[in-house]
Kinemage of the C-alpha trace (Angstrom):
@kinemage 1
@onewidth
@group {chain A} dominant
@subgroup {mainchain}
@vectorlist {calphas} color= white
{ca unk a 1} P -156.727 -8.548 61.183
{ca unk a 2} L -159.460 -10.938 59.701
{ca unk a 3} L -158.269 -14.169 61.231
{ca unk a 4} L -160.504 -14.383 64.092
{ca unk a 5} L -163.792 -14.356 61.975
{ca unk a 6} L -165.957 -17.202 60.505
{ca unk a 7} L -167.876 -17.966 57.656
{ca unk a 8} L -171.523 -17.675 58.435
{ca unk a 9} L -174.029 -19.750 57.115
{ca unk a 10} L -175.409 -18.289 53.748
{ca unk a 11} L -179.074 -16.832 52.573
{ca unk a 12} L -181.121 -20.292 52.526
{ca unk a 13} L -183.256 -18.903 49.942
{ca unk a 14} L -180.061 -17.840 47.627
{ca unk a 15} L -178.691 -21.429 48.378
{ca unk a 16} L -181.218 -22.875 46.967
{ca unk a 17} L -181.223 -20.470 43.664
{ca unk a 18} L -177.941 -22.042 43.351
{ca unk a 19} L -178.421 -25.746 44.203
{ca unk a 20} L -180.999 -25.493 41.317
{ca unk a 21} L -178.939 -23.397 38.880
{ca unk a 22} L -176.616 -26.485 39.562
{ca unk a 23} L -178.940 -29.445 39.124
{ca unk a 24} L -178.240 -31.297 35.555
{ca unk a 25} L -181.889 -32.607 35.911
{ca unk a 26} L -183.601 -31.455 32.944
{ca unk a 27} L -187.248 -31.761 34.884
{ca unk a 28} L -186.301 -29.136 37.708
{ca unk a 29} L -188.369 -26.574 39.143
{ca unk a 30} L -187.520 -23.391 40.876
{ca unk a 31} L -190.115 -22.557 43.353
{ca unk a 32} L -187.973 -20.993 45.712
{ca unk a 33} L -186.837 -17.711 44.020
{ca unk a 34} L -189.131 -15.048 44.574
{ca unk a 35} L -189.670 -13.664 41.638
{ca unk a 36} L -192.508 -13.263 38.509
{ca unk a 37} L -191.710 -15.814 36.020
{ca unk a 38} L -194.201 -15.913 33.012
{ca unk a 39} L -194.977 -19.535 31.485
{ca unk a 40} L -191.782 -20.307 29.715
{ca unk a 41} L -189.924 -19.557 33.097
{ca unk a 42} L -188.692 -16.257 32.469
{ca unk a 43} L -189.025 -13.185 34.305
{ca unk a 44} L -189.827 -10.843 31.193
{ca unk a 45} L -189.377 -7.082 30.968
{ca unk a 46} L -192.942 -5.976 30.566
{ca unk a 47} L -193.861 -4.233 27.188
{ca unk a 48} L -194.718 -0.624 29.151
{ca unk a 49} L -191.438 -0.586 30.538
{ca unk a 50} L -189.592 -1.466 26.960
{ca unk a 51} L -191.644 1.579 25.756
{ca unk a 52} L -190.966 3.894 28.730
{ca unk a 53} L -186.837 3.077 28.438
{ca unk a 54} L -186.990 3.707 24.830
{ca unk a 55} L -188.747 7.344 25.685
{ca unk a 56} L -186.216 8.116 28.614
{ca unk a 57} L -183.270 7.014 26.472
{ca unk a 58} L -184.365 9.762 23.916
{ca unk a 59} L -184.999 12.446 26.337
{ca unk a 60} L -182.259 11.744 29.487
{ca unk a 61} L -179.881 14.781 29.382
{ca unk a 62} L -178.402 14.208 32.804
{ca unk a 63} L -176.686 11.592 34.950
{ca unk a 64} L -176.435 13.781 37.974
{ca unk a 65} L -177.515 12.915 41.698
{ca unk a 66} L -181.398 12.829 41.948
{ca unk a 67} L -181.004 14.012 45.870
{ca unk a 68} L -181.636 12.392 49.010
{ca unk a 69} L -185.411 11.906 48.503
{ca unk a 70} L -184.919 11.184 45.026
{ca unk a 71} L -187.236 12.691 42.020
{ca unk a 72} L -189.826 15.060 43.678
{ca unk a 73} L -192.052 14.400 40.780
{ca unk a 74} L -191.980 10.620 42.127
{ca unk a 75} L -193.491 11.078 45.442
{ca unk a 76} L -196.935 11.781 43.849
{ca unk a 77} L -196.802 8.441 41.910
{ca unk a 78} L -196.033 6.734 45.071
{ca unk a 79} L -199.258 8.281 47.121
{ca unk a 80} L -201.754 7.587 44.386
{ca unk a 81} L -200.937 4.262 43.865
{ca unk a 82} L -201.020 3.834 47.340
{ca unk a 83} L -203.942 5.782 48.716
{ca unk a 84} L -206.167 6.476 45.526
{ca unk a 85} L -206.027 10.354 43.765
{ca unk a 86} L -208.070 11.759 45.486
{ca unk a 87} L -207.024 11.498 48.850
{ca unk a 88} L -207.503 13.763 51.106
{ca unk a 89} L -204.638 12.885 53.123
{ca unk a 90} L -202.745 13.673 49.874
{ca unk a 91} L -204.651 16.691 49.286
{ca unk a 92} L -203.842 17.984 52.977
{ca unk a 93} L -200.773 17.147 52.570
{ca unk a 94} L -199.718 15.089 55.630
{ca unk a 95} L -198.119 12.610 53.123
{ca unk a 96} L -194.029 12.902 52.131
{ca unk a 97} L -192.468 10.467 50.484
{ca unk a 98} L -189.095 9.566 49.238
{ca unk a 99} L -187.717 7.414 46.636
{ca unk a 100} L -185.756 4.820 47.900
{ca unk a 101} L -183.429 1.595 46.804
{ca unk a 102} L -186.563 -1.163 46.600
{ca unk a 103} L -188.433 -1.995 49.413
{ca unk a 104} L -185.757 -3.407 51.296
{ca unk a 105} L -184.213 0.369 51.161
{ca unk a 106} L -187.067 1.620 52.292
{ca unk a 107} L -187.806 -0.708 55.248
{ca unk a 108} L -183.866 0.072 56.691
{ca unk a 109} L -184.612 3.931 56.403
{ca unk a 110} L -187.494 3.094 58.446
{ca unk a 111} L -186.282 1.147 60.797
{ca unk a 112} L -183.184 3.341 61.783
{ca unk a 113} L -186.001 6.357 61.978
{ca unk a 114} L -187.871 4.126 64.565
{ca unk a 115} L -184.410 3.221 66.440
{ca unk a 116} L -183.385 6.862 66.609
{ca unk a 117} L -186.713 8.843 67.119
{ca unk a 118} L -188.759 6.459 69.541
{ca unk a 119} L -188.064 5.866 73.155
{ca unk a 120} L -187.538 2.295 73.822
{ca unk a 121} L -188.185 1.493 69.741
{ca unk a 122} L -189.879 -1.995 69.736
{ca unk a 123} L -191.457 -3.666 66.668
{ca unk a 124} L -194.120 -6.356 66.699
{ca unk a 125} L -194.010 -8.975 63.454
{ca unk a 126} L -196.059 -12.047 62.145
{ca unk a 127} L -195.083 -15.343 63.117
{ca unk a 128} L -194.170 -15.667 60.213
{ca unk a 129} L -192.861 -13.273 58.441
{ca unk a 130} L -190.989 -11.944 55.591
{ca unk a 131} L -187.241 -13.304 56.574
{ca unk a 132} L -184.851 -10.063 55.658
{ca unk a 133} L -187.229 -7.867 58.329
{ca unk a 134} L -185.668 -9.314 61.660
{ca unk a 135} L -182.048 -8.446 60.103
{ca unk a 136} L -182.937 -5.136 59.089
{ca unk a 137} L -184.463 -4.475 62.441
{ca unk a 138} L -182.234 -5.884 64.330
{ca unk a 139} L -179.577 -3.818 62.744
{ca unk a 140} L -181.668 -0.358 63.476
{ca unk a 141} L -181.593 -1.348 67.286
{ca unk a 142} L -185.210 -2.242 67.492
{ca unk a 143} L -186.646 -4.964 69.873
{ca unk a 144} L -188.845 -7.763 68.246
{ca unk a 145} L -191.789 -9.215 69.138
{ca unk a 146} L -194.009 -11.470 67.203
{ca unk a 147} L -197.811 -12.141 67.061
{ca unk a 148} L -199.301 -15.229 66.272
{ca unk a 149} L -200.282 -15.148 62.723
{ca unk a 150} L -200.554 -18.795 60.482
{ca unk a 151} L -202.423 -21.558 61.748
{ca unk a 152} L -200.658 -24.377 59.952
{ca unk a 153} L -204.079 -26.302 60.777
{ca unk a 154} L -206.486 -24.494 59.147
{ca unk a 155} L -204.055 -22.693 56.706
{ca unk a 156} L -205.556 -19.292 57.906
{ca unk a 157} L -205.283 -16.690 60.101
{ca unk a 158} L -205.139 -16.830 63.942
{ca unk a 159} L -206.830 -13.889 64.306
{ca unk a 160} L -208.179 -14.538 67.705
{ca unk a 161} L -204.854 -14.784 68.630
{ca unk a 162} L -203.472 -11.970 67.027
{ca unk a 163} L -205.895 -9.797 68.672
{ca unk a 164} L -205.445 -11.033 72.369
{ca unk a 165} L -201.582 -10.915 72.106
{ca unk a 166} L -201.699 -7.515 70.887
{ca unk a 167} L -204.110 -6.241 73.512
{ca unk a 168} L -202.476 -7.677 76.444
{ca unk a 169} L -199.182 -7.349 75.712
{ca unk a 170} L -198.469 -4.122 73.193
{ca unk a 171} L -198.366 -0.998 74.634
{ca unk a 172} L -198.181 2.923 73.293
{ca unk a 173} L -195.523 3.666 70.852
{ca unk a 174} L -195.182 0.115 69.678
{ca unk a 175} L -194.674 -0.159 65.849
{ca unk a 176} L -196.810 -3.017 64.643
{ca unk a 177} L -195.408 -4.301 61.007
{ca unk a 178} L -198.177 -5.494 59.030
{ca unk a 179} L -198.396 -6.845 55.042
{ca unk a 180} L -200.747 -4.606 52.565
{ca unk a 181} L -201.503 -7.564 50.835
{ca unk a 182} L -200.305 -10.860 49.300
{ca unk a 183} L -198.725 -11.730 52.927
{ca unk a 184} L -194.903 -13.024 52.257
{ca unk a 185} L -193.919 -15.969 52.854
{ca unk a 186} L -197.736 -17.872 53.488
{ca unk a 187} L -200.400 -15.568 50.618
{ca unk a 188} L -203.222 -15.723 53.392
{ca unk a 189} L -203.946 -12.141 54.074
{ca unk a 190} L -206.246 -10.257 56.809
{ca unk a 191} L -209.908 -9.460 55.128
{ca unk a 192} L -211.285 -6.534 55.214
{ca unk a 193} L -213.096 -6.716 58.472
{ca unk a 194} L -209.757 -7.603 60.057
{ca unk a 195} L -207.919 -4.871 59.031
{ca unk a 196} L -211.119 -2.905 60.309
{ca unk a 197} L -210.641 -4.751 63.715
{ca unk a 198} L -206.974 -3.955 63.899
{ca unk a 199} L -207.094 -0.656 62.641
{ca unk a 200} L -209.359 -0.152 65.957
{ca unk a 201} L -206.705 -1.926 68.215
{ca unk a 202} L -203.652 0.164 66.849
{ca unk a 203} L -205.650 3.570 67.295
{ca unk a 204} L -206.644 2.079 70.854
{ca unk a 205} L -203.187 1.137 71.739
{ca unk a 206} L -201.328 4.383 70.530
{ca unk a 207} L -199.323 2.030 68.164
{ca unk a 208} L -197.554 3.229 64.738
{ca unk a 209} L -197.922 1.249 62.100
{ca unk a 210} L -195.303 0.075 59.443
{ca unk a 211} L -197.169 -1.275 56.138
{ca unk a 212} L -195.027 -3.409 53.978
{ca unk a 213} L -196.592 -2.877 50.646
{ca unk a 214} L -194.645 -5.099 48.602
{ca unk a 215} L -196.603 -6.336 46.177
{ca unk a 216} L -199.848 -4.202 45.166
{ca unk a 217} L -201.538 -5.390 41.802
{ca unk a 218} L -200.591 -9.138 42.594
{ca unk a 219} L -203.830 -10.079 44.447
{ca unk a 220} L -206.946 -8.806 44.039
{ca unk a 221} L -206.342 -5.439 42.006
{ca unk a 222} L -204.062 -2.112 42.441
{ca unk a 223} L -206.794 -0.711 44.459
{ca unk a 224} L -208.154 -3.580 45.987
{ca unk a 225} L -205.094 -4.663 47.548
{ca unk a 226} L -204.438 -1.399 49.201
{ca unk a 227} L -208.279 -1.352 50.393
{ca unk a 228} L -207.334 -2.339 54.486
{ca unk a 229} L -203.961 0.122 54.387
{ca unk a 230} L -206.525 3.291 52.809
{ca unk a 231} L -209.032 1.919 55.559
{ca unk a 232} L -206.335 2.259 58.259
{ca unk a 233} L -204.596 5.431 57.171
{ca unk a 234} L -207.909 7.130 56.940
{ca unk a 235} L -208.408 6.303 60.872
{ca unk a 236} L -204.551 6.140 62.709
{ca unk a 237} L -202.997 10.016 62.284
{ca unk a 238} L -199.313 8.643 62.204
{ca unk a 239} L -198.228 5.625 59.642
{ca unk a 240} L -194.773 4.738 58.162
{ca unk a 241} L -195.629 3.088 54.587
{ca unk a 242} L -192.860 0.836 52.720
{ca unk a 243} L -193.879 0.238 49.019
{ca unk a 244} L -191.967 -1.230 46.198
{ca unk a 245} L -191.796 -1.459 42.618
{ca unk a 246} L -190.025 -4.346 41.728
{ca unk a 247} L -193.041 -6.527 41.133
{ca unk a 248} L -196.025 -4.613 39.502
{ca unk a 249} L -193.187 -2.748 37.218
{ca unk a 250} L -190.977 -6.056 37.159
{ca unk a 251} L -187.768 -3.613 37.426
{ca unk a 252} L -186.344 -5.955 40.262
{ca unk a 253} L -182.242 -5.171 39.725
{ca unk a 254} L -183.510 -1.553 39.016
{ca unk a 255} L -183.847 -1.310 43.006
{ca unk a 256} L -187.167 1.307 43.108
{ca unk a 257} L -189.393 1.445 46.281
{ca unk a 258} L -190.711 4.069 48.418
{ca unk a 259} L -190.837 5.539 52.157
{ca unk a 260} L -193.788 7.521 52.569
{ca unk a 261} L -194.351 9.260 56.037
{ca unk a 262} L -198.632 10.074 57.157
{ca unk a 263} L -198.458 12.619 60.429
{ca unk a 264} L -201.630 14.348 61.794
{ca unk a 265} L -200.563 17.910 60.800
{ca unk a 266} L -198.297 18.430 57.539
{ca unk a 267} L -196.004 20.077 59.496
{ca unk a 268} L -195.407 17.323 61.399
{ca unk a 269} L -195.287 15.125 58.734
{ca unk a 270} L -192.729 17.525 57.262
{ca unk a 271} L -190.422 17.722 60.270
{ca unk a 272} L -190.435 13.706 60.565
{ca unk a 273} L -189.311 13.968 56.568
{ca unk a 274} L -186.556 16.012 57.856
{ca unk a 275} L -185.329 13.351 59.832
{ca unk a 276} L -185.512 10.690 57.806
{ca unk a 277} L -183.346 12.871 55.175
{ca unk a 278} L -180.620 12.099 57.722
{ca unk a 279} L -181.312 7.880 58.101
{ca unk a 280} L -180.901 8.018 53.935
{ca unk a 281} L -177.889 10.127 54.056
{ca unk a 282} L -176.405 8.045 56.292
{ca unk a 283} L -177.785 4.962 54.445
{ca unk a 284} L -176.705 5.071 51.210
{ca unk a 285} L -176.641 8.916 50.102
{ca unk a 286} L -178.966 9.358 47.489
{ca unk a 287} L -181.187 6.905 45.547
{ca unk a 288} L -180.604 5.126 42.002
{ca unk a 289} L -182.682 6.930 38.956
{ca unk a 290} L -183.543 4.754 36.325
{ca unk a 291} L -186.480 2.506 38.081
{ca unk a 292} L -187.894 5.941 39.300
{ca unk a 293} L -187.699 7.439 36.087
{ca unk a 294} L -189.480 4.554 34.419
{ca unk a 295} L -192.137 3.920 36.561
{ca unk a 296} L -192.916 7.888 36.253
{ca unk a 297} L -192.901 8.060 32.577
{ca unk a 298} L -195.252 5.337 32.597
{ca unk a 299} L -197.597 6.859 34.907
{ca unk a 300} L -197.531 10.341 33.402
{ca unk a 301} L -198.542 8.856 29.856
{ca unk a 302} L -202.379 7.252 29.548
{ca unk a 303} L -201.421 4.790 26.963
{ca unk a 304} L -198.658 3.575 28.833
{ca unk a 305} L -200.440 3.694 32.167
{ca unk a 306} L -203.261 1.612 30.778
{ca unk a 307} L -200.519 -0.806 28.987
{ca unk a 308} L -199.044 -1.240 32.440
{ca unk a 309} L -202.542 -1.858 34.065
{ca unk a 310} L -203.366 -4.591 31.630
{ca unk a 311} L -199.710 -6.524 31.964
{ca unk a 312} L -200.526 -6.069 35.895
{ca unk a 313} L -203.633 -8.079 35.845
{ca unk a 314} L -201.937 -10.569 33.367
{ca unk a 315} L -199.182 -11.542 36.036
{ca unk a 316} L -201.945 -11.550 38.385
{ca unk a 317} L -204.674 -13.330 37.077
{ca unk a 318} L -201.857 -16.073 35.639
{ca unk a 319} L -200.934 -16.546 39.360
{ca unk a 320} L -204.738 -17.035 40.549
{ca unk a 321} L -205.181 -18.997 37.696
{ca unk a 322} L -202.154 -21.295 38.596
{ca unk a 323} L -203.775 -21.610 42.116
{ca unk a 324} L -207.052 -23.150 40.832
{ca unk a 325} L -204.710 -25.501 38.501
{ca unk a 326} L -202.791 -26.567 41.236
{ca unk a 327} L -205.581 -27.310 43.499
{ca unk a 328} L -207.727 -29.367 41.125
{ca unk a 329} L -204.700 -31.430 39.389
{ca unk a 330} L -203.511 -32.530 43.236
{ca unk a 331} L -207.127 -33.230 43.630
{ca unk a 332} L -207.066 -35.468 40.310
{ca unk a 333} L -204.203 -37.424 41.893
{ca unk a 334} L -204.451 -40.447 45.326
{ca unk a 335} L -202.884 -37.552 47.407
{ca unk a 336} L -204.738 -37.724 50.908
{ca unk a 337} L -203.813 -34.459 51.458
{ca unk a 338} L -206.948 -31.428 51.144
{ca unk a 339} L -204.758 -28.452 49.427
{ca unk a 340} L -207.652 -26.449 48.262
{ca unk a 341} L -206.641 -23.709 50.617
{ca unk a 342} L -204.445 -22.593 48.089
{ca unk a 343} L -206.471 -21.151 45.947
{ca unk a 344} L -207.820 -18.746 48.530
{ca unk a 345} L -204.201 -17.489 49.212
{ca unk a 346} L -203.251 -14.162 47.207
{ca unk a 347} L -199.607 -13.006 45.370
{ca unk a 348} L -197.028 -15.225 44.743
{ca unk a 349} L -195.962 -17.141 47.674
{ca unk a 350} L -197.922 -20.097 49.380
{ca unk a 351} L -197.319 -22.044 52.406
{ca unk a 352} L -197.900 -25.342 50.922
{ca unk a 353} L -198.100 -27.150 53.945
{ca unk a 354} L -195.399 -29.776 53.232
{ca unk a 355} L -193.437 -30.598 56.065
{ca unk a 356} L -189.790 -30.286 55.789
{ca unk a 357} L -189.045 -33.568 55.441
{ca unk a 358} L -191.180 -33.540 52.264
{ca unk a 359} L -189.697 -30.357 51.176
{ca unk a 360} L -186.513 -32.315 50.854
{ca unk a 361} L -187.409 -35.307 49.459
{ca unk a 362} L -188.711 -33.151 46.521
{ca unk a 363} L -185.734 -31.880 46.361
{ca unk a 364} L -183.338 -34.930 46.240
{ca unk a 365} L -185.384 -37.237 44.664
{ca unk a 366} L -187.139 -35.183 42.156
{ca unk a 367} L -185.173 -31.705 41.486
{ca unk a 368} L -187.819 -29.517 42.850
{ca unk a 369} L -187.127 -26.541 44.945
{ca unk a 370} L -189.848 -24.976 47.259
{ca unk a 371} L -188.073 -23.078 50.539
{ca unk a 372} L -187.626 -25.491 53.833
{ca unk a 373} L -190.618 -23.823 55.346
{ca unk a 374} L -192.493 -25.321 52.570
{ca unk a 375} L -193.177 -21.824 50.816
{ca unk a 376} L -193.390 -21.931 47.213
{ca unk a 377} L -193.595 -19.517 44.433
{ca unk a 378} L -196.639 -20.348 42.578
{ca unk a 379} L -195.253 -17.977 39.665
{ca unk a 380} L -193.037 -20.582 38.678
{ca unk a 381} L -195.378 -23.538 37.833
{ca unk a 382} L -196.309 -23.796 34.704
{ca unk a 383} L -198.204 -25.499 31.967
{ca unk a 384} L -195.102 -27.995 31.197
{ca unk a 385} L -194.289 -28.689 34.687
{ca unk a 386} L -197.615 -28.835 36.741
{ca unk a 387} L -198.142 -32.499 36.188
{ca unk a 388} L -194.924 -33.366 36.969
{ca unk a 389} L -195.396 -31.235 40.439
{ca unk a 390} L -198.302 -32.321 41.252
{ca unk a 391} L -197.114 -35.796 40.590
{ca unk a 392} L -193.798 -35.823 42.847
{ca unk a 393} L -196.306 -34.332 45.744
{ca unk a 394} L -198.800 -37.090 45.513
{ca unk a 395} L -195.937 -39.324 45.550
{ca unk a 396} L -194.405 -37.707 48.707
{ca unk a 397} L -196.906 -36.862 50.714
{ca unk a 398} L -198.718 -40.130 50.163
């Protein structure tokens, strides 16, 4: 029955989880996993979360189904933190949203509502982008286009380029994918003028945007970061919005993320809801409960809340923080190489700008992992390994 298929090359990025998992150097450094890792190299359950379990473990009476949408209480924590409390797209209620199994559950719900709903269903992407969204939209049926995105000379934005790809060559009904903030896998995100600028192109165009909200808290601030997708939902009548909670809650293997749905009427919006009832039935049924039920405790109590807020700007201002170290330590060293532009970059990931080559010969010379593309996780430097990085990079890239 089975004999006719092949191995296929594993996840890269799990590879190298285990290559370093492997490595009997005692000097290695994971930069490759994306996840949070305070300075000790842990991932650490935050203290609001502790709490919250604590409270739910007293006051759970139930392991039944939540429901295809999951909580209905949850849906309200999912459009605040994404479009402020006192939205009036909220208030008007042209916002649904459903609880879903992280934000990779999310973006497959919405992808196999796009494949089934819209004629001809064609996505555009950034070059680059975030690895698992061609599989998942490949797998919904959708056709994928990229626009130009990184400019691996200036380590910014080709916005020019962006733009003039996207008005001569997208066309009504497109979806256009696009990062809230903290821009996975190369930190350097559209300002707020750009999003203003694109925001004017997709409403021009008669495009739908998809907002990957991945990581809000991790760059600027839990509003700040969601400044350009409030900017653009208060202008485009139709938006499909992916969030998750695995980073700002640090519930990863919890699996907790959110679809929400924005239509012009709330009727509409409702119908659409409908419909993607069915995608998540046929998906994976109904979502898990604990992450949900955590992140809502939390949110529903001010103490906790505020707990939560505080541990959010820890992570985050330990990651900018770990930028400016970076930058001025490879400064301190004979590398010829400028790298200030990563302090400018926002969340977790940076493209370094090491070539592959280099990549590798960090790897197999001095146990350091960073992804082939030359992303690394700046959340897993830390105060006994940064010399020793910066160090090995000097060394490499000369």
């Amino acid at each position: 029955m089975f004999k006719h298929l092949s191995a296929v090359p594993g996840d890269p990025l799990l590879a190298l989880i285990i290559a370093h998992r492997n490595d009997p150097n005692p000097k290695k450094i994971d930069l490759g996993v994306g996840v949070y890792k305070d300075d000790n190299g842990n991932t650490p359950v935050l203290n609001s979360v502790k709490k919250a379990e604590a409270i739910l473990l007293q006051q759970e009476d139930s392991k039944s189904y939540l429901g295809i949408n999951g909580a209905p209480e949850f849906a309200t924590v999912i459009q605040e933190l994404l479009l402020g409390k006192e939205s009036t797209i909220i208030q008007d209620k042209r916002i649904f949203s459903a609880q879903t199994p992280g934000g990779t559950g999310a973006l497959k719900v919405a992808a196999d509502f796009i494949g089934a709903n819209l004629p001809n269903p064609r996505i555009w992407v950034s070059d680059p982008t975030w690895g698992n969204h061609l599989p998942i939209f490949r797998s919904a049926g959708l056709n994928i286009e990229t626009y130009p995105y990184y400019d691996p000379e200036t380590n910014g934005i080709r916005f020019d380029d962006m733009i003039a790809t996207l008005k001569a060559q997208a066309k009504a009904g497109d979806t256009i994918l696009l990062h809230a903030c903290c821009h996975n896998p190369t930190g350097v995100d559209l300002s707020f003028s750009q999003w203003e600028a694109i925001t004017t192109l997709v409403k021009e165009k008669g495009m739908l945007p998809l907002v990957d909200a991945a990581y809000q808290g991790f760059g600027d601030g839990l509003d700040e970061d969601m400044a350009g997708l409030r900017h653009m939902a208060s202008i485009i009548p139709n938006m499909l919005i992916c969030n998750s909670f695995s980073k700002n809650f640090g519930i990863y293997r919890e699996r907790c993320g959110g679809l929400s749905i924005i239509a012009e009427t709330s009727e509409e919006a409702s119908n659409a809801y409908s419909i993607i009832g069915l995608a998540i039935r046929a998906n994976y049924s109904m979502p898990p409960a604990h992450g949900a039920a955590v992140v809502y405790t939390i949110m529903n109590d001010p103490d906790l809340k505020a707990e939560w807020t505080d541990e959010v700007s820890s992570m985050r201002n330990r990651i900018n923080t770990l930028r400016s170290k970076l930058v001025e330590k490879l400064a301190s060293t004979d590398v010829k190489k400028d790298f200030s532009f990563i302090r400018a970059q926002r969340g977790m990931f940076s493209y370094s700008g090491l070539t592959l080559e280099q990549v590798r010969t960090l790897r197999s010379e001095y146990s350091i992992y960073i992804a082939d593309t030359g992303r690394m996780n700046i959340a897993g430097i830390t105060d006994e390994n940064i010399d020793y990085l910066c160090d090995a990079i000097a060394t490499v890239v000369g």
